[in-house]
N, C-alpha and C positions, 0 to 999 in steps of 0.2 A: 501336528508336530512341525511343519512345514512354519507355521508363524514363530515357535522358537528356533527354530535351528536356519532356515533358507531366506525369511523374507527380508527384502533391503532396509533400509533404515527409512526412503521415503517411504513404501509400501506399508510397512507398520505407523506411519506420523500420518496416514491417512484413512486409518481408524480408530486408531490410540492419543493419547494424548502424545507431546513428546518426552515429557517425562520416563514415561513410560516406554515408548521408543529406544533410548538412550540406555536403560537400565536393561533389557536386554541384550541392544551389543555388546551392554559392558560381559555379564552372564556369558556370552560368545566368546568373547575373549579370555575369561578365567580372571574377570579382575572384580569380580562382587564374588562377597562372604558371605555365605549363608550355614547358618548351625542345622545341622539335622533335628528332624522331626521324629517322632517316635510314638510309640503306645498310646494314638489318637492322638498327637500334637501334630501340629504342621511347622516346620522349620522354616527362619525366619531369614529375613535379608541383615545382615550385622554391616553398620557403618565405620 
């Protein structure tokens, strides 16, 4: 839990991609959409 919610942006780019990096801050911040998942789906990132 600690890599989504506490770790820095470099600490995550130095085992992630940065892609990947980046798209969590956002997540942190409340600015990525994502649809819920349900009855065996898993909810998706919405652009």
């Amino acid at each position: 839990m600690a890599v989504l919610h506490q770790a820095s942006y470099q600490a995550l780019k130095e085992v992630v991609a940065e892609k990947i990096a980046s798209t969590l801050l956002s997540m942190r911040k409340g600015k990525l959409h994502i649809t819920a998942g349900g009855g065996g789906t898993y909810g998706k990132i919405v652009d």
